[in-house]
C-alpha atoms as a printed R data frame, in Angstrom:
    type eleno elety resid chain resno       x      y       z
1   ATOM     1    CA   UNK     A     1 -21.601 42.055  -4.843
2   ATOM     2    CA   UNK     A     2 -22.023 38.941  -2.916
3   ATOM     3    CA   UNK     A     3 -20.483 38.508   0.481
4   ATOM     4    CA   UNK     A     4 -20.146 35.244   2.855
5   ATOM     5    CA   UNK     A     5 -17.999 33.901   5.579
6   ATOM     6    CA   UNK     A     6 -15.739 31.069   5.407
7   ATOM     7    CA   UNK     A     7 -13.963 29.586   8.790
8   ATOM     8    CA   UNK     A     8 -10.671 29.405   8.596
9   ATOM     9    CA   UNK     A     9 -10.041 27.726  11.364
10  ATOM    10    CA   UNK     A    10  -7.541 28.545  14.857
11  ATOM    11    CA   UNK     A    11 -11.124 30.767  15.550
12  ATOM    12    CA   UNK     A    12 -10.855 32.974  12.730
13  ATOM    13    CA   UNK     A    13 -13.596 34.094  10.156
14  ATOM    14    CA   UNK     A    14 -12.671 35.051   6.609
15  ATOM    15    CA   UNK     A    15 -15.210 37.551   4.785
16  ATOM    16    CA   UNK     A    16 -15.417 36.476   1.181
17  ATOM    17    CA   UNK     A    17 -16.299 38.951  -1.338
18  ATOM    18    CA   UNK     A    18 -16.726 38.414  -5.430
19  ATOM    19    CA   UNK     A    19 -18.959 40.434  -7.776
20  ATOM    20    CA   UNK     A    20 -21.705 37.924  -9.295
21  ATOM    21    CA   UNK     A    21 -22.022 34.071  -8.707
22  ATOM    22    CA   UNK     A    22 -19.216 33.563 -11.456
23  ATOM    23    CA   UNK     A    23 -16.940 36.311  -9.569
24  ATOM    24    CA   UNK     A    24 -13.697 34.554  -7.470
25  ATOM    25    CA   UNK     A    25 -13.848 34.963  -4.242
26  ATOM    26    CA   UNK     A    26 -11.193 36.961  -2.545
27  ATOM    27    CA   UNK     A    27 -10.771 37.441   1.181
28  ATOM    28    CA   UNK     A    28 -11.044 41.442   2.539
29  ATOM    29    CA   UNK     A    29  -7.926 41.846   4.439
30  ATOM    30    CA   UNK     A    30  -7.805 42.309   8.083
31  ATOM    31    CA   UNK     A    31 -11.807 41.961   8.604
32  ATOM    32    CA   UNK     A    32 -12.871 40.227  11.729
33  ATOM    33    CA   UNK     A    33 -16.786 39.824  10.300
34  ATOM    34    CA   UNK     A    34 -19.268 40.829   8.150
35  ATOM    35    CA   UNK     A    35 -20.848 42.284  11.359
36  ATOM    36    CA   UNK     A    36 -17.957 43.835  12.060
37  ATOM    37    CA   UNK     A    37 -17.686 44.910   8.635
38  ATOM    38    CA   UNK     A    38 -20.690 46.587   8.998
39  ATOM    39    CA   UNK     A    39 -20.137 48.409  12.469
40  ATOM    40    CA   UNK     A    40 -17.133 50.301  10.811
41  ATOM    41    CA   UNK     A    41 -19.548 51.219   7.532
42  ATOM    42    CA   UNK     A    42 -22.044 52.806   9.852
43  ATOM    43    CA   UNK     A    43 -19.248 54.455  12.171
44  ATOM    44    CA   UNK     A    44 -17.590 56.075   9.299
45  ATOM    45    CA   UNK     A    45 -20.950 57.254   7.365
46  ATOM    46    CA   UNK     A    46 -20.054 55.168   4.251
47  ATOM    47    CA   UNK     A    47 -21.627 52.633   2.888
48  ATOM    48    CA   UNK     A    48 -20.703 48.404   3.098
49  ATOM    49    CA   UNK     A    49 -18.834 48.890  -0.300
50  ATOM    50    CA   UNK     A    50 -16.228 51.413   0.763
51  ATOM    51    CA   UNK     A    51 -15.673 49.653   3.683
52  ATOM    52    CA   UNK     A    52 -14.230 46.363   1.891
53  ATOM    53    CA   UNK     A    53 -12.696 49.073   0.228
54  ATOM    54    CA   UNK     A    54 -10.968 50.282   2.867
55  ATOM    55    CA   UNK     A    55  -9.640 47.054   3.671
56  ATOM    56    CA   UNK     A    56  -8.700 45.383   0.414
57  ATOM    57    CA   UNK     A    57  -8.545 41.334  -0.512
58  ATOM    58    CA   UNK     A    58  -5.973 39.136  -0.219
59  ATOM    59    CA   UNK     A    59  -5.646 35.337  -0.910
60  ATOM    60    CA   UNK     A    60  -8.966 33.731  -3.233
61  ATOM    61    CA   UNK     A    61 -11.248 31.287  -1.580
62  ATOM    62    CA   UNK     A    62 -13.013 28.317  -3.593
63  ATOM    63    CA   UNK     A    63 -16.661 28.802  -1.751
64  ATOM    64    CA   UNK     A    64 -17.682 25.842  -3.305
65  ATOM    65    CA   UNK     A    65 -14.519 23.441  -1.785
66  ATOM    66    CA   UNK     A    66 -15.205 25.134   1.482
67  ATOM    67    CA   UNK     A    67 -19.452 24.398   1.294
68  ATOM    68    CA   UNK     A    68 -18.173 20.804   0.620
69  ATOM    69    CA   UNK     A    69 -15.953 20.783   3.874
70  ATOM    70    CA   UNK     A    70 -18.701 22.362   5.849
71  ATOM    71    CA   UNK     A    71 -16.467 25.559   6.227
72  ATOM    72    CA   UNK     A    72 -19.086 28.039   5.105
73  ATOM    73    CA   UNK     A    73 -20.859 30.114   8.093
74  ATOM    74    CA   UNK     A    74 -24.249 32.150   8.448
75  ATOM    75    CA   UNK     A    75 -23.264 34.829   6.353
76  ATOM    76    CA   UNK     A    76 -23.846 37.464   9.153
77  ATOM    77    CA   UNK     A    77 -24.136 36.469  13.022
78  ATOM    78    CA   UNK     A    78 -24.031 37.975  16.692
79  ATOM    79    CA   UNK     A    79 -21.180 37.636  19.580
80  ATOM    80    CA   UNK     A    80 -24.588 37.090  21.277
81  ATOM    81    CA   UNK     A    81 -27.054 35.241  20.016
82  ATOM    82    CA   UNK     A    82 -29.678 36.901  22.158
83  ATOM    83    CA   UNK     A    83 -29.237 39.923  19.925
84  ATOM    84    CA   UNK     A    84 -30.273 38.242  15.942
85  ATOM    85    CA   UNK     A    85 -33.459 38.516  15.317
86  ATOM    86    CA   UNK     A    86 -35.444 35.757  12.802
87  ATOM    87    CA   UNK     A    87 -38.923 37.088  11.571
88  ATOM    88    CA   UNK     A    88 -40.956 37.344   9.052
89  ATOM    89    CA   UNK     A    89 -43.856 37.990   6.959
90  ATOM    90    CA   UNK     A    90 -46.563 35.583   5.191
91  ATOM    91    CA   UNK     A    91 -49.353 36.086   2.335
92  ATOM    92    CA   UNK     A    92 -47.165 38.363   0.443
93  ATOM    93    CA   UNK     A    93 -46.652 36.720  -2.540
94  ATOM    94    CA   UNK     A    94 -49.304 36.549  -5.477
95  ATOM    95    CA   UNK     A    95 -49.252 32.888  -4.823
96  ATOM    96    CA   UNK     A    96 -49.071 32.811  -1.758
97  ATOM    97    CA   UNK     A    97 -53.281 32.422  -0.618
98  ATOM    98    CA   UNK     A    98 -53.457 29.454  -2.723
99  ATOM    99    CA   UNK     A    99 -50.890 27.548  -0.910
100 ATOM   100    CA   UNK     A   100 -52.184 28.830   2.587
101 ATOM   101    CA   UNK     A   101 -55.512 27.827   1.958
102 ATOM   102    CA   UNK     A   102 -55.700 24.875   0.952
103 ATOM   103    CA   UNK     A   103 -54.483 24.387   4.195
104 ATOM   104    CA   UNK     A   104 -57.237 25.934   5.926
105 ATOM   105    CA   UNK     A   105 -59.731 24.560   3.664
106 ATOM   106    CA   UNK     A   106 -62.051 27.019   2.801
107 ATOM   107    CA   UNK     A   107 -63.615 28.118  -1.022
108 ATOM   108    CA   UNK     A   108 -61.280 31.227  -2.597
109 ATOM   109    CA   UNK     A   109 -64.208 32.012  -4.657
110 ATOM   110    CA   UNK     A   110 -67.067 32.359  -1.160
111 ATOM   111    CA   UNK     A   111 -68.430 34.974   0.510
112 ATOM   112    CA   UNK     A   112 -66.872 37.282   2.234
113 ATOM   113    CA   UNK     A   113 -67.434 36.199   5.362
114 ATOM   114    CA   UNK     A   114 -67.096 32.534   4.973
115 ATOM   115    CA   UNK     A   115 -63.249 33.260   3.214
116 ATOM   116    CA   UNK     A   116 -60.325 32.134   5.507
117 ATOM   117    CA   UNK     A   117 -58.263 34.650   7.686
118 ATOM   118    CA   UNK     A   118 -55.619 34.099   5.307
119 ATOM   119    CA   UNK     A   119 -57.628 34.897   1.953
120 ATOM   120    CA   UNK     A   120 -58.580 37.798   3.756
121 ATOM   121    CA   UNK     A   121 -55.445 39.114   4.715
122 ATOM   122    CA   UNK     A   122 -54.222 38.470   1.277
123 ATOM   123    CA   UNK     A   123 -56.359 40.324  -0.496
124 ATOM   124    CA   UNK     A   124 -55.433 43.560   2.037
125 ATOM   125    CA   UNK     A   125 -52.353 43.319   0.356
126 ATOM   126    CA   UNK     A   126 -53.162 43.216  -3.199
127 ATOM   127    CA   UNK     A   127 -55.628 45.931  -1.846
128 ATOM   128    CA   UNK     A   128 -53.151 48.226   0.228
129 ATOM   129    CA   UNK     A   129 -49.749 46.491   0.176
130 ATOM   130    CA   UNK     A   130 -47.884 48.625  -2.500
131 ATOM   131    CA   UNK     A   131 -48.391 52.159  -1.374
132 ATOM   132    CA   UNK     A   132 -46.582 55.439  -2.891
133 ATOM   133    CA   UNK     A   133 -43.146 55.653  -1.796
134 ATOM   134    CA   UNK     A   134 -43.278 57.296   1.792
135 ATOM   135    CA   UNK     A   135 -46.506 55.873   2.393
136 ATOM   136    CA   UNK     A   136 -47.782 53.013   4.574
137 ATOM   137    CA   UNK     A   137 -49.636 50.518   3.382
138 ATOM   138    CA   UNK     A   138 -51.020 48.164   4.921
139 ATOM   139    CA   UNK     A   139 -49.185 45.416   7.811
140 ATOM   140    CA   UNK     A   140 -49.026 41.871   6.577
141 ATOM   141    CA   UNK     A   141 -49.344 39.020   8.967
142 ATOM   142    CA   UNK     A   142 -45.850 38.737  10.819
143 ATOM   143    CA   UNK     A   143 -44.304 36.155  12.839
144 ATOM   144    CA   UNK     A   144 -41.288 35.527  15.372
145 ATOM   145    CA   UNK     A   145 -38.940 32.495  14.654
146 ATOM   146    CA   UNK     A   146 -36.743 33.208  17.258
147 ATOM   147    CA   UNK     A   147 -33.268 34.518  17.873
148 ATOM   148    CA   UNK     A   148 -29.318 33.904  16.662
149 ATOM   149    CA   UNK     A   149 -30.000 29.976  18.578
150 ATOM   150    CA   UNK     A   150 -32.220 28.955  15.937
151 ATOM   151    CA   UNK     A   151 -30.125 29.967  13.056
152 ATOM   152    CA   UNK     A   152 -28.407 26.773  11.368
153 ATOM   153    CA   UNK     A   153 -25.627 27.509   8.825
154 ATOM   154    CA   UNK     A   154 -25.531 26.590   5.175
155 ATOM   155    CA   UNK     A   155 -24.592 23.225   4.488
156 ATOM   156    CA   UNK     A   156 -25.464 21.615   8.345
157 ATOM   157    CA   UNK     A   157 -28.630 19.809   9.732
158 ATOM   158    CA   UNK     A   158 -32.045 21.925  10.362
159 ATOM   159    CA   UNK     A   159 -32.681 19.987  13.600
160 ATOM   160    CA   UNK     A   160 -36.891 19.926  14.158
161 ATOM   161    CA   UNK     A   161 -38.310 19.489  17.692
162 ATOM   162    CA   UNK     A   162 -38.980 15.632  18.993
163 ATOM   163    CA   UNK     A   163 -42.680 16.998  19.337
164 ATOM   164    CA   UNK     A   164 -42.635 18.295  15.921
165 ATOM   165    CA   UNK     A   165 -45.436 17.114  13.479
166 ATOM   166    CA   UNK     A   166 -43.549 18.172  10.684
167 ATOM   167    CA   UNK     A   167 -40.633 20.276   9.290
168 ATOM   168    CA   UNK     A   168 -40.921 21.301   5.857
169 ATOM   169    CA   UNK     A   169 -39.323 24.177   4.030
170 ATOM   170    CA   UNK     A   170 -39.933 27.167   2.802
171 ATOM   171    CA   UNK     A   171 -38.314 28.780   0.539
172 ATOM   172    CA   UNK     A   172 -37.722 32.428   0.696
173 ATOM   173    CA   UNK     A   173 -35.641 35.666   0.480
174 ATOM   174    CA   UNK     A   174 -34.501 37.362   3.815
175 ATOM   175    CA   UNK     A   175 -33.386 40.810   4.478
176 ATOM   176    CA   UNK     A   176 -30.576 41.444   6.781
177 ATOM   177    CA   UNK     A   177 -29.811 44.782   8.883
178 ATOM   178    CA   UNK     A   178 -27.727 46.180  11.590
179 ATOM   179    CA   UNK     A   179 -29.604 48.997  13.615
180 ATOM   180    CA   UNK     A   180 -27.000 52.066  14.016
181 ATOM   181    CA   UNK     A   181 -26.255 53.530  17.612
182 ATOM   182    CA   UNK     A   182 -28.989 56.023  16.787
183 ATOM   183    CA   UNK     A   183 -31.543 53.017  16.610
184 ATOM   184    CA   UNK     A   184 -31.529 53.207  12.316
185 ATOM   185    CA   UNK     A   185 -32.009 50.061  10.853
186 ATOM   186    CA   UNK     A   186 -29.840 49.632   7.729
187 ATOM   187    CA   UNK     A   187 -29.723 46.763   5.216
188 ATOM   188    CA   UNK     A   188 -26.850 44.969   4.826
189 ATOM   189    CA   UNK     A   189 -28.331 42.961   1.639
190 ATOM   190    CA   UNK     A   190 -30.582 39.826   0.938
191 ATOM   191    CA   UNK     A   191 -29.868 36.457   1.391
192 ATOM   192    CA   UNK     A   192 -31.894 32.850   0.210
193 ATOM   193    CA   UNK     A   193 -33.731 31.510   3.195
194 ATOM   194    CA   UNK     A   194 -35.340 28.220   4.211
195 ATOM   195    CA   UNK     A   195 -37.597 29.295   7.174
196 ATOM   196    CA   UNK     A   196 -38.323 25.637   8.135
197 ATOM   197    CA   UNK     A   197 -41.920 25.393   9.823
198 ATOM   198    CA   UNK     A   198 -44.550 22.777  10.690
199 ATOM   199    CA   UNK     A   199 -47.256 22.763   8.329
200 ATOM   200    CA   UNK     A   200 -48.829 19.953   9.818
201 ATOM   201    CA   UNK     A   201 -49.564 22.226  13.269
202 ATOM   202    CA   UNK     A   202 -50.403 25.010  11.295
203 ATOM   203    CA   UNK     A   203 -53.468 22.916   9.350
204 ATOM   204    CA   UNK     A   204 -54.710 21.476  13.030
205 ATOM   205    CA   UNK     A   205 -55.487 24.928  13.526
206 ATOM   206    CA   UNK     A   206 -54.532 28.629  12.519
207 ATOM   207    CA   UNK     A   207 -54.241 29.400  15.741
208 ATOM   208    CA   UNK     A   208 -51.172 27.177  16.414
209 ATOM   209    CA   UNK     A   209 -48.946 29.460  13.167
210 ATOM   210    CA   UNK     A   210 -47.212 30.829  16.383
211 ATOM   211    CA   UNK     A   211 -46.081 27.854  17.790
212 ATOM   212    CA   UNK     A   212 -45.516 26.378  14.188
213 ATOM   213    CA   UNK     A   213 -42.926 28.847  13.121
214 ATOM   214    CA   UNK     A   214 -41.164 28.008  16.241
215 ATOM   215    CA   UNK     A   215 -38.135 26.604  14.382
216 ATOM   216    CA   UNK     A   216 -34.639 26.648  13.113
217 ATOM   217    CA   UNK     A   217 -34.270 28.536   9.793
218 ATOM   218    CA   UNK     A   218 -30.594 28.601   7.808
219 ATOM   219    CA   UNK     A   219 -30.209 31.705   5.687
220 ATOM   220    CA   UNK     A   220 -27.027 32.151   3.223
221 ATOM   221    CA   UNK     A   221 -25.122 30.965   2.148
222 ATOM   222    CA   UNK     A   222 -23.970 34.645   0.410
223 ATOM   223    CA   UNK     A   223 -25.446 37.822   1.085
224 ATOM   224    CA   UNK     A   224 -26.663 40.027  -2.079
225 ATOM   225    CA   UNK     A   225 -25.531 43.712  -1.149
226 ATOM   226    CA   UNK     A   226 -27.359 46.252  -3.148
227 ATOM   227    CA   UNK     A   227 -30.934 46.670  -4.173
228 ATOM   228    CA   UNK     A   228 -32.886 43.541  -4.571
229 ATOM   229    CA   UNK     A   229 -33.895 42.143  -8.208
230 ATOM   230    CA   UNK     A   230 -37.444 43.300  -8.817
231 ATOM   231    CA   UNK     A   231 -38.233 39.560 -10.448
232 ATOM   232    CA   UNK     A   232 -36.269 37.071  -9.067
233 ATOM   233    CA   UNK     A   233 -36.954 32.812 -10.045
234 ATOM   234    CA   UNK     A   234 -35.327 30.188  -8.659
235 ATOM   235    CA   UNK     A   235 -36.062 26.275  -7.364
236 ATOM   236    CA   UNK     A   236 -36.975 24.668  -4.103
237 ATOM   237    CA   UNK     A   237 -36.254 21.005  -4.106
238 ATOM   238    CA   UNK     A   238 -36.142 17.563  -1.739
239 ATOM   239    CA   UNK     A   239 -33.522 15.121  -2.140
240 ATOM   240    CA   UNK     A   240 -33.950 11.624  -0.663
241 ATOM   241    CA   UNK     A   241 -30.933  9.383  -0.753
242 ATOM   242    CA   UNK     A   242 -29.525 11.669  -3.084
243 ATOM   243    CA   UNK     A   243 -32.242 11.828  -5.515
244 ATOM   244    CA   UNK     A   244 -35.059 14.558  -6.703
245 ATOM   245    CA   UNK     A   245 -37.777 14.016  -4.708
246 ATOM   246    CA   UNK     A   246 -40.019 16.719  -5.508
247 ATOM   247    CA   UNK     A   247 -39.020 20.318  -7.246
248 ATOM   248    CA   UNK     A   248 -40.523 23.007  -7.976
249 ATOM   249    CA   UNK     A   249 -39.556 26.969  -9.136
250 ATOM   250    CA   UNK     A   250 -40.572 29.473  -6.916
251 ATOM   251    CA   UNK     A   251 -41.009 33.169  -7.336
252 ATOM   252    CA   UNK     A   252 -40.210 36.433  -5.336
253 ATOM   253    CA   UNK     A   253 -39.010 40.209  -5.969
254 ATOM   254    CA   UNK     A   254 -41.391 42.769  -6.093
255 ATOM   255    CA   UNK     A   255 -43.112 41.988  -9.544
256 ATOM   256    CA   UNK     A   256 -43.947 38.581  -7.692
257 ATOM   257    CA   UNK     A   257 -45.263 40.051  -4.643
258 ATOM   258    CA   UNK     A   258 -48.513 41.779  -3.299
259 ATOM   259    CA   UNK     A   259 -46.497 43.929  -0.609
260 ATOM   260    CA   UNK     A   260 -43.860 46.639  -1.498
261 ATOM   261    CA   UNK     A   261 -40.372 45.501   0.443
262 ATOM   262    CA   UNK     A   262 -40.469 49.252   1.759
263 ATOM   263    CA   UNK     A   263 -43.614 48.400   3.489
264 ATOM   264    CA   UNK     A   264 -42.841 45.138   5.067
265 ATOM   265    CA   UNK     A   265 -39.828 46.786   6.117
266 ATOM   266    CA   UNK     A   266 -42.012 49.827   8.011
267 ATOM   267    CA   UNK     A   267 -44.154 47.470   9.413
268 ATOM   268    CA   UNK     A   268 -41.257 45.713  11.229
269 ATOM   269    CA   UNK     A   269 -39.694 48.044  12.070
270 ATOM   270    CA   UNK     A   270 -41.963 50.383  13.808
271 ATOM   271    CA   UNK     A   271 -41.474 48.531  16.695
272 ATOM   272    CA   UNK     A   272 -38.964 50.002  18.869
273 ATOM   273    CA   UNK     A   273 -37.815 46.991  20.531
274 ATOM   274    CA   UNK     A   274 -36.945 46.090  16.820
275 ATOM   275    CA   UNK     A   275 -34.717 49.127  16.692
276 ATOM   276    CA   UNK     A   276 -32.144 48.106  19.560
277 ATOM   277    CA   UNK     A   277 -28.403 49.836  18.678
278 ATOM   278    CA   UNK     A   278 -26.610 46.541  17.530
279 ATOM   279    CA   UNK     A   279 -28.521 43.984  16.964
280 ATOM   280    CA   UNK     A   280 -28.961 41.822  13.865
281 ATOM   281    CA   UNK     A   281 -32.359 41.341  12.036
282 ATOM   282    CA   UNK     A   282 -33.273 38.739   9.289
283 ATOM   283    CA   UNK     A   283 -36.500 39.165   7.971
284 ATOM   284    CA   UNK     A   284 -37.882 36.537   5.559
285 ATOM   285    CA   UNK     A   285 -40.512 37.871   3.251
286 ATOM   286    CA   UNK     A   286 -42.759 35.036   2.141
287 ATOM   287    CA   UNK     A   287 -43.193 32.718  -0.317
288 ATOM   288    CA   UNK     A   288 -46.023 31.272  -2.271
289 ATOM   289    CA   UNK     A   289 -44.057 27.378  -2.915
290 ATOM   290    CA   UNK     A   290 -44.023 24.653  -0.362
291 ATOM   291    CA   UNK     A   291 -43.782 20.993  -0.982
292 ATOM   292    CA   UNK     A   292 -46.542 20.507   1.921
293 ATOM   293    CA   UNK     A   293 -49.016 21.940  -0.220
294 ATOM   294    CA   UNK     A   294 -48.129 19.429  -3.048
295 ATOM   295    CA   UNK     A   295 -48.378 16.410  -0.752
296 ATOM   296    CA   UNK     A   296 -44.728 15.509  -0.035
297 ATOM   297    CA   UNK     A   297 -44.013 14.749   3.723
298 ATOM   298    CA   UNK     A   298 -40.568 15.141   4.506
299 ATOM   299    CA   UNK     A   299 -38.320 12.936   6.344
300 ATOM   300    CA   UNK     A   300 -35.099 12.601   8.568
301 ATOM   301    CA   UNK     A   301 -32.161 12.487   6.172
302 ATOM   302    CA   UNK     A   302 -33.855 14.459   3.800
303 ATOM   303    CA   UNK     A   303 -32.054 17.247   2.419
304 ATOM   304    CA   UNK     A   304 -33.504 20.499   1.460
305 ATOM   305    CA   UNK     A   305 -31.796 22.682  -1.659
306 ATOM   306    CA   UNK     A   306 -33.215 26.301  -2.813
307 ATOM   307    CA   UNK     A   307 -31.430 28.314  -5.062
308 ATOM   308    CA   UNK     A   308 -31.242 31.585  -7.263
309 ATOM   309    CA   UNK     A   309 -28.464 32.512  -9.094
310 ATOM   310    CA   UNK     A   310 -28.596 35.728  -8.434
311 ATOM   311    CA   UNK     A   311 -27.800 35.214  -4.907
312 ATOM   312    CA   UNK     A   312 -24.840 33.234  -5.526
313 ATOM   313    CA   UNK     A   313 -24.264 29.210  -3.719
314 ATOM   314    CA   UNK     A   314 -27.745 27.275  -2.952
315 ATOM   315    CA   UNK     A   315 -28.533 27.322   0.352
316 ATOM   316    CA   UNK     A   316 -28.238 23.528   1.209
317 ATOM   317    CA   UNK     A   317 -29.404 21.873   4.794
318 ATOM   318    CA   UNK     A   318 -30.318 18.848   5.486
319 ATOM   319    CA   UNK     A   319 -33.041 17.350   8.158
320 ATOM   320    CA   UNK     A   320 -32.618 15.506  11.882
321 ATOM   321    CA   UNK     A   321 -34.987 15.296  14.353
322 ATOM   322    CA   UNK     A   322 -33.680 16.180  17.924
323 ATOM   323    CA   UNK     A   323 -33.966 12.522  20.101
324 ATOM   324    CA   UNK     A   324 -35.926 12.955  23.682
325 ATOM   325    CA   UNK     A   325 -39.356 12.670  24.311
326 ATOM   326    CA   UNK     A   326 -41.757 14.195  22.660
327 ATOM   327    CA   UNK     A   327 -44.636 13.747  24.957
328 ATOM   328    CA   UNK     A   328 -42.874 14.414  28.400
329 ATOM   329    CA   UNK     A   329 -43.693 17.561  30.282
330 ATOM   330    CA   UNK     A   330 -40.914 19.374  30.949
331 ATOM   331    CA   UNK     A   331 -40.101 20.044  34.488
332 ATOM   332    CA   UNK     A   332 -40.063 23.046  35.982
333 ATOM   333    CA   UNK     A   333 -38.287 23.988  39.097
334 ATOM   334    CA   UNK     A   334 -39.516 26.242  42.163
335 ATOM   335    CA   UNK     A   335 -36.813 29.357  43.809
């Protein structure tokens, strides 16, 4: 089942739901949000499914006419922005090392200790990363991209930073959850993800991922509900002006990946300030394709398109750069 959110305009949301990505869409009757959607699964017991259930469809929706009028939403979002939660996890992906480092531009093949942090960490999770269910293996590298402000929905512009050295893509799959009254998190589904960052910081120096992954991210523009495919291919690609730029499949699903999902999850998630009743979580899991590592420097007016059919419409966004200066100091006042 895939699930999305289409505005309908006069401030109302319309939750979409069709099975598969040649399934018609058909509005569930009477639901506010997906959010909302999922509040009422976790307050009766039941599960997402037999809460559209509950509520039953009404009129069809062409997703594809609203994507083209910029009607489509963030499949899942908070009231309060303060309360969504973008993370993630890197070097997960079997790939994944070899894109990393030849960033950080250090032999695969050395010594021990002359391998890059990354290498390192990478092979801890083809080491430890896939434990026996109930297990923990062990944590992969995380990172914070910031809360429900940095979310851009499918189909507008990923605005980077005037200081920005660079904003390329990355294209990977997300989890979503809603953590229960009792502080459970649940998954809602999976969703594509572009979890924009600057490579060109990152490659300055490791030290700067931090700020690099500092961001806006679009996730969307449907959200898989169910288990996620253990093998899952799709394509990342740049259009300029319209045309194919650069392309490129990329790979995720468990079959792809050094880390279990299970264990990502637990590593997130042991954190209780990750475990607030309420609040929304999207957790992108890696990827091991980026057109940085292949050379290509993107541009404003660029537009960025990843998709897998599995998960329904691509997830398309273009680029903008935010105007102001990007070497004032910002000014800080005194109380």
């Amino acid at each position: 089942m895939l699930i999305s959110q289409v505005d309908l305009g006069a401030n109302r949301i319309g939750v979409a739901v069709r099975e598969g990505a040649d399934g018609q869409a058909r509005l569930v009757r009477d639901a506010e949000s997906v959010y909302a959607l999922a509040l009422e699964a976790l307050e009766a017991g039941a599960g997402l499914s037999a809460a559209i259930a509950s509520h039953g469809f009404g009129d069809t929706v062409d997703l594809e006419k609203a994507y083209a009028e910029g009607r489509l939403l963030s499949p899942i979002r908070h009231d309060d922005p303060a309360h969504l939660h973008l993370t993630g996890t890197g070097l997960t992906h079997l790939g994944s090392a070899a894109s990393r480092d030849a960033m950080h531009q250090k032999a695969t093949g050395a010594a021990e200790e002359t391998l890059t942090d990354s290498m390192k960490m990478f092979r801890m999770g083809l080491e430890a990363g896939k434990p026996a269910p109930g297990a923990v293996g062990v944590q992969p590298e995380w990172f914070y991209k910031g809360n429900g402000n940095a979310v851009t929905a499918p189909g507008k512009a990923i605005v980077s930073p005037p200081f920005a050295e660079d904003a390329g893509e990355e294209p990977e799959i997300a989890g979503i959850y809603v953590i229960s009254p009792s502080g459970k998190p649940f998954r809602v589904g999976f969703a594509l993800s572009n979890e924009c960052s600057d490579h060109v910081m990152e490659r300055r120096n490791y030290l700067y991922l931090a700020h690099s992954k500092l961001r806006s991210a679009s996730f969307g523009p449907e959200i898989l509900v169910g288990a996620l495919p253990r093998d899952i291919e799709g394509t990342s690609r740049i259009l300029r002006a319209g045309k194919t730029v650069w392309e490129k499949p990329f790979l995720s699903g468990e079959e792809n990946m050094s880390h279990t999902i299970a264990n990502l999850e637990h590593h997130h998630f042991k954190y209780d300030i990750f475990r607030v009743p309420g609040d929304i979580h999207v957790h992108m899991f890696g990827t091991a394709t980026l057109s940085f590592a292949d050379g290509i420097s993107v541009a404003p007016g660029d537009a960025f398109e990843i998709e897998a059919r599995r998960f329904g419409l691509p997830l398309r966004n273009a680029l903008s750069v935010e105007a102001g200066d990007a070497g004032g100091a910002v000014e800080i006042g005194v109380l």
